[in-house]
Each structure stands twice: as structure tokens, then as C-alpha cells.
KOLVEX-258977 format. One record per residue (C-alpha): x, y, z. Coordinates in Angstrom, 1 decimal. Last residue first. Layout:
N
{r {X,Y,Z}}
...
This chain:
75
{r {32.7,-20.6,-44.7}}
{r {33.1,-23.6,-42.2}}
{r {35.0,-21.1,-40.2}}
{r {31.9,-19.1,-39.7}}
{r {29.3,-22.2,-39.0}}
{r {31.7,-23.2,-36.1}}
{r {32.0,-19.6,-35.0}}
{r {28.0,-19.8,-35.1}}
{r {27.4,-23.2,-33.1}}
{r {30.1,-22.3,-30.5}}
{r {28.5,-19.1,-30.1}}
{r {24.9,-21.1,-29.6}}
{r {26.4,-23.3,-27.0}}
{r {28.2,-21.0,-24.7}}
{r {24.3,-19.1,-24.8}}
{r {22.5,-22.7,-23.8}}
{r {25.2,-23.1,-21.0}}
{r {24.5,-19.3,-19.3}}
{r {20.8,-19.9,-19.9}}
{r {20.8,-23.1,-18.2}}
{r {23.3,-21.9,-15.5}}
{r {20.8,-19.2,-14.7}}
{r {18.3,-21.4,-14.6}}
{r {19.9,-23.3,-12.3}}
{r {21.1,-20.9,-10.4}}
{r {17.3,-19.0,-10.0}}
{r {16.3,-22.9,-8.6}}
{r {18.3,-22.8,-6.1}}
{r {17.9,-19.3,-4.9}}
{r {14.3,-20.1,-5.2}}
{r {14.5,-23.2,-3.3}}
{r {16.8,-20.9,-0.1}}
{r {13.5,-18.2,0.1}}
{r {11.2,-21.3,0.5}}
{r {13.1,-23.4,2.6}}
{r {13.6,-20.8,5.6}}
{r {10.7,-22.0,7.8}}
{r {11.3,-25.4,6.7}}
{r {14.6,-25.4,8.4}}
{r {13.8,-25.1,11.6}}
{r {11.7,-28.3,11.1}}
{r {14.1,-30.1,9.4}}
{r {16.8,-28.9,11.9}}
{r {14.5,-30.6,14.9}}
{r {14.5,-33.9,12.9}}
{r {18.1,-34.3,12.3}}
{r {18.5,-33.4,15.8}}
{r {20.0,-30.6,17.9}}
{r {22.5,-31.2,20.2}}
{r {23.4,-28.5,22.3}}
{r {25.8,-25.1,22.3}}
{r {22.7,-22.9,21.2}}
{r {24.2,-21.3,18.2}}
{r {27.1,-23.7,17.0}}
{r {24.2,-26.3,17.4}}
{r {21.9,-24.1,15.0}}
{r {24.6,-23.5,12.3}}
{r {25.3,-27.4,12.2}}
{r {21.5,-28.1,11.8}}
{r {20.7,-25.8,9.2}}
{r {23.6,-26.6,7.1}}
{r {22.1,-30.0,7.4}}
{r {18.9,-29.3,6.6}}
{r {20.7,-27.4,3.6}}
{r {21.5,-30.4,2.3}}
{r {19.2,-32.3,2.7}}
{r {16.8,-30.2,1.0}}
{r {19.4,-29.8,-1.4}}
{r {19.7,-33.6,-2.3}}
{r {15.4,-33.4,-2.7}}
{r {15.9,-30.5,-4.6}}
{r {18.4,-32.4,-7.0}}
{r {20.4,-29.6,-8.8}}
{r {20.8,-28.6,-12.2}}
{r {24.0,-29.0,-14.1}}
């Protein structure tokens, strides 16, 4: 199923923020993470959007073998 990239934004902005306070031992805000995290968006949205493609391909391929060994036992 693909993924909302406005729900993985979020996501990873929060991934983002929980890894940074681990780091520096403060607080960091909601806003401060979105900022650290648009540095590293880019590489993570093509990661994103590679699986669902991939899953897209993966889904479309289960679907076309169950389409022939349906037509094969209707034979």
C-alpha cells in the first residue's frame, strides 16, 4: 500500500526529533526537528517512494500469476 508523504514527513520528523534529544540530552522542538529534518528529507522520500514502487511491482507480479494459474486450471 503506498504511503502518505505528508504522514511520513511526520513521521520521520519525529524520528528526527527523538534521535536528536537522545543526542544532545535537551529538548528539542517539533519545529527545530522539522528543520533538521529537511536537510535529510530528500535521500529518506526516495527511499519511500523506491518501496512503493517496489511494492507496486511486487503486488502487480502476485496478480498476474494468479491470473495465469487461474486461466491454467480453467483448461
Amino acid at each position: 500500500m503506498p504511503t502518505n508523504l505528508r504522514k511520513s514527513w511526520f513521521e520521520y520528523v519525529a524520528k528526527i526529533r527523538k534521535k536528536h534529544q537522545r543526542k544532545t540530552k535537551t529538548d528539542v522542538s517539533h519545529r527545530e526537528a522539522m528543520k533538521l529534518a529537511a536537510t535529510t528529507w530528500p535521500s529518506e522520500k526516495a527511499k519511500i517512494l523506491n518501496r512503493n514502487k517496489r511494492e507496486e511491482r511486487k503486488a502487480a507480479k502476485i496478480a498476474a500469476k494468479a491470473k495465469t494459474t487461474e486461466e491454467k486450471s480453467e483448461d
